[in-house]
N, C-alpha and C positions, 0 to 999 in steps of 0.2 A: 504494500500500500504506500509507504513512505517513500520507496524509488521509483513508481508511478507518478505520484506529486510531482516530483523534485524532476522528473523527464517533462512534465505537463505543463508545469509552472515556467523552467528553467531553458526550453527547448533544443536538450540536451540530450543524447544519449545517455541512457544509465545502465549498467552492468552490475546483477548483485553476485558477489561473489560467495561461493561456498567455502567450508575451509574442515580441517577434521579437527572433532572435538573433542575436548577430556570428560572422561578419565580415560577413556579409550586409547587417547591419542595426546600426550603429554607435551610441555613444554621444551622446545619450540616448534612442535607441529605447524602451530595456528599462525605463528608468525611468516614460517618458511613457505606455506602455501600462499597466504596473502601476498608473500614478494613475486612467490613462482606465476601466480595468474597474472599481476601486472606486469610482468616480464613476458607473459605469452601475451597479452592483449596489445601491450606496443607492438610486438612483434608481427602480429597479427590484425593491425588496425586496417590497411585496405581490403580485406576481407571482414573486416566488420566494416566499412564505412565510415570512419571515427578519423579523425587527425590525429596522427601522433607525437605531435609537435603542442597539443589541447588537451592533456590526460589528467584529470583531476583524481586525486583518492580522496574518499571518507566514509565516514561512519559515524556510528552512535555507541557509547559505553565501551563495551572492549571493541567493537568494530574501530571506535575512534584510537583506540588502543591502536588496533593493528594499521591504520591508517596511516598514523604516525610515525608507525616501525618502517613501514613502506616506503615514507618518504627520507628518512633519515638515510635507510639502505641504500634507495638509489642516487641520493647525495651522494655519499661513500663510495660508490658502486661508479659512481661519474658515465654511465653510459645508459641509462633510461630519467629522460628528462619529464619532469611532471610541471604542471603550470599551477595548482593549486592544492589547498590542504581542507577539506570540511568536516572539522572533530566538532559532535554534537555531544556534549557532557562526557570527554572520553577520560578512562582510566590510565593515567600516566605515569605513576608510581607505586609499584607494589608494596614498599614499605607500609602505606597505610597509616601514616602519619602525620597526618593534616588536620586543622585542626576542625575542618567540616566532619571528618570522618564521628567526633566527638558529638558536637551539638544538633547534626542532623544522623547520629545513627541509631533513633529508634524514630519510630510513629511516621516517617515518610516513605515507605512499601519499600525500597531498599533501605535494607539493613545492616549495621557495618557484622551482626553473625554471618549475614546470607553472603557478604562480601569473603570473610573470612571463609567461608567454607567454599564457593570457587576458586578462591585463590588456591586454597589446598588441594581440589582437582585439578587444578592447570598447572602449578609450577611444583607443590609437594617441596622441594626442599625451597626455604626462604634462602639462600646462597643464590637463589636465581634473580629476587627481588632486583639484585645489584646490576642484574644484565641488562644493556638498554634494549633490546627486542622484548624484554618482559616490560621494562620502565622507561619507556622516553625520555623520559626526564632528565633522567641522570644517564645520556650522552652525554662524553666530554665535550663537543661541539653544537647548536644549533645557529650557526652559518648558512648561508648560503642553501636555503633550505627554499623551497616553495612558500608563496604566500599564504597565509591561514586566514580561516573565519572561525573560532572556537567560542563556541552558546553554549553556556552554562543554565543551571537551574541551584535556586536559590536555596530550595530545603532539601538538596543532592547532598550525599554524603560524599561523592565527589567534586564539588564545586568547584575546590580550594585547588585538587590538581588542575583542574581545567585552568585556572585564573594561573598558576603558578608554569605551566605550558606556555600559556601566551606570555609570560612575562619574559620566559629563557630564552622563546625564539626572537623577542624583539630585546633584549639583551645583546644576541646574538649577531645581531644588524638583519634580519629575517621581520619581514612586515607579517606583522598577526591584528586582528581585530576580535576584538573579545566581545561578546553581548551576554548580561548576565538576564533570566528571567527570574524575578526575583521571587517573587508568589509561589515559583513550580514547583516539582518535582524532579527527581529522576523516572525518564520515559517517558515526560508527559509530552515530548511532540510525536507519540502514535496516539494521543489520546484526541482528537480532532473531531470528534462525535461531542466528546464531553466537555474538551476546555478550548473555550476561544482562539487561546495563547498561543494553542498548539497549530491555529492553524496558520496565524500571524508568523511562527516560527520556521514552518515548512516555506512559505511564500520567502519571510529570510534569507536563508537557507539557497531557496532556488536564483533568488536577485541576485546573490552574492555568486553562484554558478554563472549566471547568464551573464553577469558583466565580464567577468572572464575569461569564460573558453567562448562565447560568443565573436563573431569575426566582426 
């Protein structure tokens, strides 16, 4: 539903990507596949119709997680160019040490338990927290990085990564633009039946697309 919008809104191709899951499928599964598809879909852009010169990543929560990872990689990587970044409340540090994860981790449907117990299907040993395909964040570099739009939500137990992302990359000389919704949740832009905001954020969300990879 949310990458129908955001193609509708933003008149943009959208690609959702799959990736293999834990506990099945442990850390760095999820990362190495989300780099593997973007690396086949440049490669494979005139057979989809797409520019490969206009390739944006994002997502939402660990999507924005792995978005992230995406783009740092192919910084590092120096030979798959991306033009944009769209982390929608993404998780960027698995430490868990913010101080949202405290004041927003109970009564807002994420919880920092339900946090803590994916974290334990997906990485199990905390020695991974430190790896940047687990935590963005704490890349020694966010240079030269793609431009970002990173939307936050106000009663997210991860807010505070989000806010602390966009701060590294524009630290970093890397243009980010941060919008917080303060009222929200975490997940409330699938929520578009029920909250306004959400659908205010998708439209967003797609502007912030369409000015971009638009010619």
């Amino acid at each position: 539903m949310l990458c129908r919008e955001l193609a509708n809104h933003s008149g943009c191709a959208v690609i959702a990507v799959d990736y293999r899951l834990a506990p099945e499928h442990r850390f760095p599964a999820a990362a190495d596949d989300a780099i593997a598809a973007t690396r086949w879909i440049h490669a494979n852009a005139s057979a989809l119709k797409i520019d490969p010169l206009r390739i944006a990543v994002g997502g939402d929560s660990a999507g924005g997680n792995l978005a992230a990872v995406v783009a740092l990689a192919a910084r590092d990587a120096g030979d798959l160019p991306l033009a944009f970044q769209l982390l929608i409340y993404p998780a960027t540090d698995q430490r868990r040490t913010a101080a949202s994860h405290t004041s927003n981790g109970e009564g807002y449907l994420l919880t920092r338990d339900s946090i803590d117990y994916y974290h334990d299907q997906y990485l199990g040993d905390t020695a991974h927290d430190l790896d940047w395909r687990a935590s963005p964040l704490l890349h020694a570099s966010h240079a030269g990085l793609p431009p970002a739009f990173v939307l936050t939500a106000g009663y997210d137990p991860l807010r505070d990564e989000g806010l602390q992302y966009a701060q590294k990359l524009t630290e970093g000389g890397s243009f980010a633009a941060l919008v917080n919704f303060e009222r929200q949740v975490h997940g409330f832009i699938l929520m578009g039946k029920v909250i306004d905001e959400a659908n205010v954020a998708v439209q967003l969300c797609a502007a912030q697309l369409r000015t971009v990879l638009q010619p």
